[in-house]
C-alpha positions in Angstrom: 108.6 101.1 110.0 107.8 99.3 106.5 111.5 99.0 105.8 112.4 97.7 109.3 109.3 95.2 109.6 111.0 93.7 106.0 114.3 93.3 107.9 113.2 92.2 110.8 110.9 89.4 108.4 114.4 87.9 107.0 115.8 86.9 110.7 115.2 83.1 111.3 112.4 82.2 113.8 113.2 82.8 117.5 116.0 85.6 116.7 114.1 88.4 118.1 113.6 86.6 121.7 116.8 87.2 122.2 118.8 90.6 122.3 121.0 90.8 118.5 123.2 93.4 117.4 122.5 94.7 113.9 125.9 97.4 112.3 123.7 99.4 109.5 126.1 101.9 108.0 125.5 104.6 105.6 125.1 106.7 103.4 127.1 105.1 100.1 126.2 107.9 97.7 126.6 111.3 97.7 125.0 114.1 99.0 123.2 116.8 96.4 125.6 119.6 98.2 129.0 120.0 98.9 129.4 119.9 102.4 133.1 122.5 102.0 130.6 125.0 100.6 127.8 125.6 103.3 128.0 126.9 106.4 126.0 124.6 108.5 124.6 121.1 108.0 120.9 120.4 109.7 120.3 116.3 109.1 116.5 115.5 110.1 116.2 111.7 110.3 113.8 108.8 111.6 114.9 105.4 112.7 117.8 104.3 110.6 118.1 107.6 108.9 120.8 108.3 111.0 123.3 106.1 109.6 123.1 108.7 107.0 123.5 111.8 109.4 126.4 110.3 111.4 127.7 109.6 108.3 127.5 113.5 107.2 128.3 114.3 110.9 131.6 112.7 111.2 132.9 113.7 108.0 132.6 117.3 108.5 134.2 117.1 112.1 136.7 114.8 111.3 138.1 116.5 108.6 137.2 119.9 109.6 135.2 121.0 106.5 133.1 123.6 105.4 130.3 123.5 107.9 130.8 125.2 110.8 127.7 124.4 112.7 126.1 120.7 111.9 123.2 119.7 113.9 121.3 116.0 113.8 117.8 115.6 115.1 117.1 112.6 114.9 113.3 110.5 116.1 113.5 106.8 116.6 111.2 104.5 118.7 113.3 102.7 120.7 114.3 103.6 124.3 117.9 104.6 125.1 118.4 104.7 121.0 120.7 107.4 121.3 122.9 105.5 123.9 124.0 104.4 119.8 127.8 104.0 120.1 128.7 105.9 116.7 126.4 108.4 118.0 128.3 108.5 121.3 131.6 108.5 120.2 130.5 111.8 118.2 128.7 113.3 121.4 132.4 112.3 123.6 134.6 114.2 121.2 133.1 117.2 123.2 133.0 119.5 119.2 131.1 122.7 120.4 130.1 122.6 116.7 127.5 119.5 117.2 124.2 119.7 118.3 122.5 116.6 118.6 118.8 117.2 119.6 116.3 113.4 120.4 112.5 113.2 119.8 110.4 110.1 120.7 111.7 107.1 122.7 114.8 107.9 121.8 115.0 110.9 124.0 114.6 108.1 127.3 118.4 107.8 127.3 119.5 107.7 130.8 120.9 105.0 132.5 118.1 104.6 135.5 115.1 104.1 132.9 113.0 101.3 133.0 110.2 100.4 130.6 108.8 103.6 128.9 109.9 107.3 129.4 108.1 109.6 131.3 106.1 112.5 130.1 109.3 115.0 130.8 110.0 116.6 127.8 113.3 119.2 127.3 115.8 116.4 128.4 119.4 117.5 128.6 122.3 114.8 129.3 126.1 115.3 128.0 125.1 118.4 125.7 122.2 116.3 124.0 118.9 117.5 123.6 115.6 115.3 123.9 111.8 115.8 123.5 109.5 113.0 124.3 107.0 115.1 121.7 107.4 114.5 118.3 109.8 116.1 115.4 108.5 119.2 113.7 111.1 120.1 110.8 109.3 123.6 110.4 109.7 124.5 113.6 113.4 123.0 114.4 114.4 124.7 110.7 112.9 128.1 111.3 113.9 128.5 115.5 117.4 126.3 116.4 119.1 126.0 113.0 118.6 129.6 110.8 119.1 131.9 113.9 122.5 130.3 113.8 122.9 131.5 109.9 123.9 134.7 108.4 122.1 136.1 105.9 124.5 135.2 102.8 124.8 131.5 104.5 124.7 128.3 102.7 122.9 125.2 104.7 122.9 122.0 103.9 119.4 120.1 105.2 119.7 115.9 105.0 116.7 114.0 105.8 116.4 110.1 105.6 113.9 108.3 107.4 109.8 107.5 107.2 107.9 109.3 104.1 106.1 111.5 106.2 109.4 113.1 107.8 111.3 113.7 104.5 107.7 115.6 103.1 107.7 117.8 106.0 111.3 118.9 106.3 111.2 118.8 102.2 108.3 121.8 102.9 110.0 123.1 106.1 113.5 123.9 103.6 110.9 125.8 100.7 109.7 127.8 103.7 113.3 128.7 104.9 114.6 128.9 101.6 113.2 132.7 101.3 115.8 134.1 104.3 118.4 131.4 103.5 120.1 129.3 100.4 119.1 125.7 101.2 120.6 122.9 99.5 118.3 119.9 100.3 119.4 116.3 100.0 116.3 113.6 100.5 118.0 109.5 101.2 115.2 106.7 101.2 115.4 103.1 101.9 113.4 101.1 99.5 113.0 97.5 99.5 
């Protein structure tokens, strides 16, 4: 929220009355693993993070390497936030290798909501999943993404997003790191 308060500071006076449209892309660096050499990619993201993860997404699916599983879970504030079109033209290719999984707000994606999302949690719309609840990397980490890896696998875990997130899926990959190799890759936005 720090990093988004600053750029929503720099707009001129009466911008955010009005609906704009804002392209953030990402990541420009590189990752700390090789996405050709593990066998599934987990991206953990808050907010804007997930300019990052599409990033990481699309690249392995695209051009078909390494990874053979690559999941995004991905908590942002803002209702019908995964209606994101990047997101959705990932979601459309229909890759039974993507699993995109939505916590907060973001998880009110269909079309008929008004206002905030109701208390359902467990959405499921077009093969995404959503939770109204909030993101816990330990538990995503140790129950959806390692029962998916063998024993000799190599993952690849990318976070991006508010402080707090990147500390607890930083701790949630030293946990998992005793059944599993783990490369970890942390991506902040400072001002």
């Amino acid at each position: 929220s720090e990093w988004t308060n600053q750029l929503a500071d720099l707009l001129p006076n009466g911008c955010l009355e009005k609906e704009i449209t804002v392209r953030i892309d990402g990541s420009f660096g590189y990752l700390k693993f090789d996405v050709s050499k593990t066998n599934l990619v987990a991206c953990f993201v808050g907010g804007v993070g997930i300019a990052g993860a599409l990033a990481v997404a699309s690249h392995v699916l695209e051009y078909n390497v390494g990874s053979y599983l690559v999941f995004i879970f991905w908590a942002a504030r803002e209702i019908n936030a995964g209606k994101l079109s990047l997101l959705q033209k990932l979601i459309n290719r229909q890759d039974s290798r993507l699993r995109v999984h939505l916590f907060g707000k973001a998880a009110g994606f269909s079309n008929d909501l008004e206002g905030e999302p109701s208390a359902v949690c467990d959405l499921q719309t077009s093969g995404v999943k959503g939770s109204l609840e909030r993101m816990n990397p330990n538990e995503l980490l140790q129950q959806v993404v390692l029962p998916c890896a063998t024993r000799s696998a190599k993952v690849g875990v990318y976070t991006c997003g508010p402080q707090e997130l990147m500390d607890s899926v930083q701790k949630a990959c030293e946990n998992g790191h005793k059944s599993v190799e783990i490369y970890f890759h942390r991506e902040s936005f400072q001002w």
